[in-house]
N, C-alpha and C positions, 0 to 999 in steps of 0.2 A: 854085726849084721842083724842081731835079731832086735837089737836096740831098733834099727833104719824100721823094721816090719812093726814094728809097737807104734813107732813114730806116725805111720804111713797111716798105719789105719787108727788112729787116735784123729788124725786129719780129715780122711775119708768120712769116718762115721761118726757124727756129731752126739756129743753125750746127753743124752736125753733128764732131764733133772724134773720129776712130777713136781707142780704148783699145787698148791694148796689154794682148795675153791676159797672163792669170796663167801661169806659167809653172806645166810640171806636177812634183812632186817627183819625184825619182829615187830607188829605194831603194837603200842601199850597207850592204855587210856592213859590220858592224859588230864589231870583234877582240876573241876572248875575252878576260876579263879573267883576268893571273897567275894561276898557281897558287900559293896560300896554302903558303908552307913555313914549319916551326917556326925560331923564330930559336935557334942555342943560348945556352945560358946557362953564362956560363964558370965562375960560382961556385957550388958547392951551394947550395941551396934550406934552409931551416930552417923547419919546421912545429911548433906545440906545439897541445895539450890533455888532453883527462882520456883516459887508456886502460882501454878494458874489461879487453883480453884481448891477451895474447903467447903466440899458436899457430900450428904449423904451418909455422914461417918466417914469419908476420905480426905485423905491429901491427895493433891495432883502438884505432880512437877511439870515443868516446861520441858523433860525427856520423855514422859510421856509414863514414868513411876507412877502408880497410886497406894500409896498405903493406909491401911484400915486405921481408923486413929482411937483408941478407947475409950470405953466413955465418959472414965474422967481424963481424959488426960490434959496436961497441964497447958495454954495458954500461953505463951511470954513474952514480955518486951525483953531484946537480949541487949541492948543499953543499958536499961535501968531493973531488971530482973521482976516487975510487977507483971501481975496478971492483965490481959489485955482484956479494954471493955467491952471493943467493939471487934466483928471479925475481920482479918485483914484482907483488901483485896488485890488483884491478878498484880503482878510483877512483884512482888516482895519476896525478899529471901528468906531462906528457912534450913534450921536445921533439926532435926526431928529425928528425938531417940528411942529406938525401939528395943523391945524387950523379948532376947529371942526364944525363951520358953513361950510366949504366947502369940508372937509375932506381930504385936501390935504397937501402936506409934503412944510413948505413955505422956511425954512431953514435945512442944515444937517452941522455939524459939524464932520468933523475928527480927527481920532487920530490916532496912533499908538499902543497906550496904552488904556488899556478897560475904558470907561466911564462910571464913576459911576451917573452920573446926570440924572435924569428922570426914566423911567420904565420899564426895561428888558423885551427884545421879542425874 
């Protein structure tokens, strides 16, 4: 009988069990992220395509690139690897190696025919 009374009201009265609060979050700084620096590049860079124009101390490409060309820089027939005499003009290909400690174009090679060597621009 006294089992049926325990029973009875273990039914009735529902057992109450304390939760445990959610904890509340804390904001914490958060560290800015690096500063992005240029990696160098120990080797010249090689770019080729169609040149418009050699003025001004520039190359112009047919994308619309100009790069500063130095002031000696080299000239080429890339056929026969001679100094060119005369400057070449508008639709000739070229590919033109720059120098990335100075950023400037130190040699350009011509062709007539599109160069595959180095990095289309």
């Amino acid at each position: 009988m006294i089992a049926h009374v325990f029973l009875a009201l273990a039914l009735i009265v529902p057992a109450t069990v304390a939760a445990l609060p959610t904890p509340i979050p804390q904001a914490s700084q958060t560290p800015p992220p690096d500063i992005a620096a240029p990696s160098p590049t120990p080797l010249p860079l090689l770019v080729n395509g169609q040149v418009i124009d050699i003025e001004r101390g520039f190359i112009v490409f047919t994308s619309g690139d100009a790069l500063r060309l130095a002031p000696s820089a080299a000239m080429l027939d890339d056929a026969s690897g001679a100094t060119l005499t005369s400057m070449p003009g508008p639709g000739i290909y070229a590919a033109a190696t720059l120098d990335t400690a100075s950023g400037l174009v130190v040699s350009v090679r011509f062709s007539h025919k599109p160069l595959t060597a180095g990095t289309a621009i």
